[in-house]
N, C-alpha and C positions, 0 to 999 in steps of 0.2 A: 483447244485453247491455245492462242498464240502470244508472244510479247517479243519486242525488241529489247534486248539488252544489246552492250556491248561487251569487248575483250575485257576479262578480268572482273567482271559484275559477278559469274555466279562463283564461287567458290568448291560448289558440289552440289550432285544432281543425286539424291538419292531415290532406287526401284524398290515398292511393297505390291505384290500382290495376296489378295486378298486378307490384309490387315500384317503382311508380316513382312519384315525389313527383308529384300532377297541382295542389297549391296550397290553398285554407285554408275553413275556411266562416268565418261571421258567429259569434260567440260569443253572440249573445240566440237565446231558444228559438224552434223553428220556423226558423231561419237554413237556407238549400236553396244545393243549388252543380250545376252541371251542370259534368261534365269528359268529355274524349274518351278513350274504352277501346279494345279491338280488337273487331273485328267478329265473334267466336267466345267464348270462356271470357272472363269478367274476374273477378278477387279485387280487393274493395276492402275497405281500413281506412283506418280512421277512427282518429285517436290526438289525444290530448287534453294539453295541455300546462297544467300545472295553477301560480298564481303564485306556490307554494312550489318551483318546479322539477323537480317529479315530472311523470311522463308516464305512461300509461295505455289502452291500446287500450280504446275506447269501442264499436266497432262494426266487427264482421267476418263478411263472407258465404264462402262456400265459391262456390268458380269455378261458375258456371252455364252 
């Protein structure tokens, strides 16, 4: 899933894998986060919090 935003659109980028909040990345591009999953399947989303108050799932994998 891709989109253009520009500087200052998203406000926070917050990481769940597999249904549970794990905490946020860096909002400039290229920002990386490392979080703890289980050791089997993980589903992670990514959802975007945008500074007009919309939110947006930005990036989702299917459990591997």
């Amino acid at each position: 899933m891709t989109s253009t935003c520009y500087s200052g659109d998203i406000s926070e980028l917050s990481v769940s894998i597999n249904g549970e909040k794990k905490g946020t990345l860096g909002t400039d591009p290229g920002a990386t986060g490392t979080y703890p999953g289980s050791s089997s399947a993980n589903m992670v989303v990514v959802v975007a919090k945008f500074s007009n108050g919309a939110e947006n799932v930005v990036y989702q994998n299917s459990a591997l």
